[in-house]
C-alpha positions in Angstrom: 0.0 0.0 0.0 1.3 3.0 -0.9 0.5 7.1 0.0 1.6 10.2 -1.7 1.5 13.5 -0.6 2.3 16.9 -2.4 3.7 20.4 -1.4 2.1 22.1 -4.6 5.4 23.7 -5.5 6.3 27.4 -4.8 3.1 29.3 -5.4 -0.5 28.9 -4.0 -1.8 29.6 -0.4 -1.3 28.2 2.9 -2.7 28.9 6.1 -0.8 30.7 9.4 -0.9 28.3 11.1 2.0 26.3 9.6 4.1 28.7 10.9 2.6 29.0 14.3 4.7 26.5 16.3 7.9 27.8 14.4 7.1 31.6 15.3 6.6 30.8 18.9 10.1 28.3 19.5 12.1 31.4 18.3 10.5 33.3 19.8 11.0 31.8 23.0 14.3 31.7 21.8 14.8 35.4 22.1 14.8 36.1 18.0 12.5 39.1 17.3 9.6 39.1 15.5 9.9 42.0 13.3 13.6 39.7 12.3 11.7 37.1 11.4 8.8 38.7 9.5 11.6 40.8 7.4 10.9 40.7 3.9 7.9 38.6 3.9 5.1 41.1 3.8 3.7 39.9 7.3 3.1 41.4 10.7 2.7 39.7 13.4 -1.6 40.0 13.0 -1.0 37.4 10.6 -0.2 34.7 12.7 -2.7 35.8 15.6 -5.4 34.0 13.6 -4.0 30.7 12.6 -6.6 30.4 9.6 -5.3 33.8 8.0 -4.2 32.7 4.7 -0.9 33.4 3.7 1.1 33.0 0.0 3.9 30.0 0.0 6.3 32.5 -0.8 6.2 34.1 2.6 6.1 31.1 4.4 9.7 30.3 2.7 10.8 33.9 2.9 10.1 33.4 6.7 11.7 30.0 7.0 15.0 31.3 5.7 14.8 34.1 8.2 14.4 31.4 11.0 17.5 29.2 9.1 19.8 32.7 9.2 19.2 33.9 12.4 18.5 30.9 14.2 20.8 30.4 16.9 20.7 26.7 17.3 21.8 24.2 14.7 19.7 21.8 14.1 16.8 23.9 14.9 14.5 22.4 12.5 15.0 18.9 15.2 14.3 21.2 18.1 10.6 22.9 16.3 9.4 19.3 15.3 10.0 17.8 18.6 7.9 20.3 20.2 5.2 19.6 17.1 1.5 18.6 18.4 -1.1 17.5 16.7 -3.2 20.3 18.0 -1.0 22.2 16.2 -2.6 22.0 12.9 -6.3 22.9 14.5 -8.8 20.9 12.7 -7.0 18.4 10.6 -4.4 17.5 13.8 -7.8 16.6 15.7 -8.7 14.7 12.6 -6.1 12.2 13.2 -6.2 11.8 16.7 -10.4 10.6 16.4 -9.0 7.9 13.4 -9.6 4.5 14.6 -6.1 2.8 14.1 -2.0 3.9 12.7 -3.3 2.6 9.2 -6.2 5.1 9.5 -4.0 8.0 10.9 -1.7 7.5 8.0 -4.5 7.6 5.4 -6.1 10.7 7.2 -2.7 12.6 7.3 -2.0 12.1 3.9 -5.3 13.4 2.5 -5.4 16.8 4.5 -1.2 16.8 4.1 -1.6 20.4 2.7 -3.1 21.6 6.1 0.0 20.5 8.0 3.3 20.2 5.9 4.9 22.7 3.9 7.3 22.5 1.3 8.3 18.5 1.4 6.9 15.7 -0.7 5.7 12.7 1.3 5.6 9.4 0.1 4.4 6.4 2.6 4.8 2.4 1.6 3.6 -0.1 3.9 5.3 -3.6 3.5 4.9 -6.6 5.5 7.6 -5.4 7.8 8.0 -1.8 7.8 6.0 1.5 7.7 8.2 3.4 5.7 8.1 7.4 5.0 10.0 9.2 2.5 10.4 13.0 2.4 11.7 14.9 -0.8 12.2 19.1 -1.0 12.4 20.8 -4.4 15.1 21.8 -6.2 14.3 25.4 -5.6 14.4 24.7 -2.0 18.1 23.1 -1.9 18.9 26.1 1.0 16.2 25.0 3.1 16.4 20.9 2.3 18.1 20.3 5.5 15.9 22.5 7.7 12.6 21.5 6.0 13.3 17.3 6.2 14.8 17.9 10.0 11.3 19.4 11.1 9.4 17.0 8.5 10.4 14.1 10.5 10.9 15.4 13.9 7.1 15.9 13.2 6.4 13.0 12.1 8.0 11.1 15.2 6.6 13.4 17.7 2.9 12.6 16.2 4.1 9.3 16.1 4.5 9.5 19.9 1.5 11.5 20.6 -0.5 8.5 19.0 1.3 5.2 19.7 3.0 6.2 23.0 6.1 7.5 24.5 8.0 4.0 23.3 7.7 4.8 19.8 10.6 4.6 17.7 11.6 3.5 14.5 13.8 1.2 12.9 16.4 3.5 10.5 16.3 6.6 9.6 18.5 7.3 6.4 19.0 11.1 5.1 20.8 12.3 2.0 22.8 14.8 3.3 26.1 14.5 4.9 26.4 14.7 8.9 25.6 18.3 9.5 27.6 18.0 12.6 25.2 17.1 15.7 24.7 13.7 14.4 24.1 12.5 18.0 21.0 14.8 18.7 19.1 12.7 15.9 19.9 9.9 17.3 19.2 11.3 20.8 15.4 12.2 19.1 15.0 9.1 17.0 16.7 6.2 19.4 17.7 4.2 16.0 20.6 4.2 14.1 21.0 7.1 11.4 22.7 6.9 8.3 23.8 10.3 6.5 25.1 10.4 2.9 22.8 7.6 2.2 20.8 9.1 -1.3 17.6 8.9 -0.3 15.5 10.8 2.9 13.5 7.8 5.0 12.4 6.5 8.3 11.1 2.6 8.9 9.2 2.2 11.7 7.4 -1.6 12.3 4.6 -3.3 10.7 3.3 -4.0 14.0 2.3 -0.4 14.9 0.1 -0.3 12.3 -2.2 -2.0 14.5 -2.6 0.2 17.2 -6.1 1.0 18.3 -5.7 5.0 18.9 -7.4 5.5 21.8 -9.1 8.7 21.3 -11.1 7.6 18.2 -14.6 8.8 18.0 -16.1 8.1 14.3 -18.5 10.7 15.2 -16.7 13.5 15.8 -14.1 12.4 13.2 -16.8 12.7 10.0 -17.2 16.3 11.4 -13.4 17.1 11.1 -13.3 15.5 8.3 -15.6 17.6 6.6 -14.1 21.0 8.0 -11.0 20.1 6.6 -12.5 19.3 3.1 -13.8 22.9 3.4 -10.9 24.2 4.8 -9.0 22.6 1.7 -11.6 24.2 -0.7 -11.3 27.6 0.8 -7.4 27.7 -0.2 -8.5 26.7 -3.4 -11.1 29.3 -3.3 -8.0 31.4 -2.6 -5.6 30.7 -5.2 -4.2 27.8 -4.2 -6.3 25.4 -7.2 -3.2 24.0 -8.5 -2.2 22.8 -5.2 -5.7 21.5 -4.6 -5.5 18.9 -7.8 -2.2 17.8 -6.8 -2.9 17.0 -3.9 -6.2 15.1 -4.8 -4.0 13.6 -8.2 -1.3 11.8 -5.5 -3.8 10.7 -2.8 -4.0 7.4 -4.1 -1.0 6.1 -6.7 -2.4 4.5 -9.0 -5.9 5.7 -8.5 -5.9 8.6 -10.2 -9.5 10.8 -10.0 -10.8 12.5 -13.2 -11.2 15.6 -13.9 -15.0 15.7 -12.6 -14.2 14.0 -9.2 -11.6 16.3 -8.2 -13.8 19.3 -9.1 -16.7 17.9 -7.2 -14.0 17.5 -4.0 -13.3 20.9 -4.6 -17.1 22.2 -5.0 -17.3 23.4 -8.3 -17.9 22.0 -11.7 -15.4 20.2 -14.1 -15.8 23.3 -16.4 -15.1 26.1 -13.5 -11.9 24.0 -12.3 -11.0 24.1 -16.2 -10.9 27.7 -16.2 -9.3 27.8 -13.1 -6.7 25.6 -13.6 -6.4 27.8 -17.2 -5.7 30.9 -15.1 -2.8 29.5 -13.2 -1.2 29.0 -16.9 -1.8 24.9 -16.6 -4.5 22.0 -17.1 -5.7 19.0 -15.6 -4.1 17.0 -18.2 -0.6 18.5 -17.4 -1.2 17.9 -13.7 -2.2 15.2 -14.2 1.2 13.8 -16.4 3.1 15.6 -13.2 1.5 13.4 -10.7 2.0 10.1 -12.7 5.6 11.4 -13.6 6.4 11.7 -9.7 5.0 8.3 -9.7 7.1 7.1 -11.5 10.4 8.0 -10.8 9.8 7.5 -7.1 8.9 3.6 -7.7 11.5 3.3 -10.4 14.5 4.6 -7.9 13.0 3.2 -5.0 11.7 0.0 -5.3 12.4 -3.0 -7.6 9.1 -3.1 -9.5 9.1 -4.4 -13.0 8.3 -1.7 -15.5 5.0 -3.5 -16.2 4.2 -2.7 -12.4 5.1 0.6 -11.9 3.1 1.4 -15.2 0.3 0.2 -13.4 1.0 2.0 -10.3 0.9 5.0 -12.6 -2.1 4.6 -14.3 -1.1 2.8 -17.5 -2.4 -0.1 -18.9 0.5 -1.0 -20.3 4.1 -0.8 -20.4 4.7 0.4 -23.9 1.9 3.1 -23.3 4.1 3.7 -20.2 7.4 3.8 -21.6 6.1 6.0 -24.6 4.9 8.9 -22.0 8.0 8.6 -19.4 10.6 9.4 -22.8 8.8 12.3 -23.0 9.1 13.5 -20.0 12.5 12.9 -19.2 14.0 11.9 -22.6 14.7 8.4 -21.5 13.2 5.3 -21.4 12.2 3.8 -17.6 14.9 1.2 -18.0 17.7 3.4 -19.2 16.4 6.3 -16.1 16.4 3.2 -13.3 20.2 1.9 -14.8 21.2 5.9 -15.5 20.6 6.8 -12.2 21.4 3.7 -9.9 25.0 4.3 -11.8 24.9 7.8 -10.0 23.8 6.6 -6.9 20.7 8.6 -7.3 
């Protein structure tokens, strides 16, 4: 089983109260507000009211103010291990009323754009290992090592929050070289940790995935559930559309909605999201080749799928179809990307 989660790129809206948690560790931290808020076209108003929409690019503006004048390394560690789910209001409280870890993961994954920012997500589930992969943009190279540190601080402190304080995983394995306080991951994390190892993932144990959360409620959890869906369409209401059809595009890999599912998710009609989509200079169609695209190359450098299968997981009925549509969008064929690429160590 497989989950996929988007960041929507650089543009599009977010809400205040990503930033919320961040704004108040440096603060506490003796950085000044008015330092942090430099340059971004905020005040601190804007984080009073967590549901105060906000543009992308000022949530990265701020984040590399935090990075500069941060005076902690590794202070994207220290934010997510103060990270609660109430943190991220209505879709936090989502997850806590889901009835098991499989459920929780399934929940997260669909409202993903309520409480991450800026890092892909990608979640298999094996036989013996939940395993979670985090990828940053190109664009975001400067911020890559801040952005994954908080991404799975996060994710372990939630981790905790849910399962209990003996939560732990197996491995976690990071791209990037030792940034040189090594032992305060694996202070947080209580596993070994691998740096320089080309890809960004934590393994934590089949077994957790069944653990009965103990604050499930189906009752309440259908009404969260449905404030997130609006809170969702309201950003998309706001200019964050693109971001909306991604994220609905990668819910499920392999499952990919048409056009007229994803606009009723979003409350409007095939037609209006055509228009939309037209204003932020793309399509559904191009969206659409950008989710199975991701797909792809995440299954063909991360696993040992035939190409048959990862066609499949992309949507194709065949390989050759498959093969046909991956040359054009990266000039190469699956095979020669997978060989290319494992040559390179990714």
């Amino acid at each position: 089983m497989s989950k996929s989660s988007d960041h929507g790129g650089g543009s599009g809206s977010v809400y205040a109260l990503v930033l919320v948690r961040a704004h108040k560790e440096m603060l506490a931290r003796g950085v000044a507000a008015e330092a942090l808020l430099e340059h971004t076209g905020l005040d601190d108003s804007a984080l009073l009211d967590p549901y105060s929409i906000i543009d992308r690019r000022q949530a990265v503006q701020y984040y590399r103010n935090l990075v500069k004048l941060s005076p902690c390394p590794g202070i994207g560690l220290e934010i997510g291990l103060k990270a609660r789910l109430s943190d991220y209001g209505s879709s936090g409280f989502l997850t806590l009323t889901t009835a098991d870890t499989a459920d929780a993961i399934s929940s997260a994954h669909k409202v993903y754009g309520l409480q991450y920012l800026h890092v892909d997500w990608v979640t298999d589930i094996t036989d013996d290992a939940i395993i979670h992969r985090g990828f940053v943009d190109q664009s975001l190279r400067d911020l890559e090592v801040f952005l994954l540190e908080r991404a799975f601080t996060v994710l372990q402190s939630n981790s905790q929050e849910l399962i209990g304080p003996e939560c732990f995983p197996d491995k976690l394995m990071l791209a990037y070289p030792d940034p040189g306080y090594a032992e305060r991951y694996r202070q947080i994390f209580h596993c070994p940790v691998e740096f320089d190892s080309g890809v960004n993932e934590v393994r934590y144990p089949a077994h957790y995935l069944e653990f009965r959360i103990p604050t499930h409620d189906p009752a309440v959890n259908e009404v969260l559930e449905s404030i997130s869906n609006m809170l969702i369409q309201k950003l998309s209401g706001d200019g964050g559309v693109v971001s909306a059809v991604r994220l609905a595009l990668r819910e499920r890999p392999g499952v990919f909605p048409s056009i007229e599912a994803v606009a009723e998710r979003l409350g409007m009609s095939s037609r209006s999201l055509s228009r939309k989509l037209r204003e932020n200079n793309t399509n559904f169609q191009s969206l659409l080749d950008e989710a199975r695209h991701a797909v792809a190359e995440d299954r063909l450098l991360h696993s040992k799928l035939s190409i048959q299968q990862i066609a499949e997981a992309c949507g194709f009925r065949d390989a050759q179809n498959f093969a046909q549509a991956f040359k054009r969008w990266n000039g190469l064929s699956p095979s020669e990307f997978r060989r290319l690429r494992s040559k390179q160590g990714h």
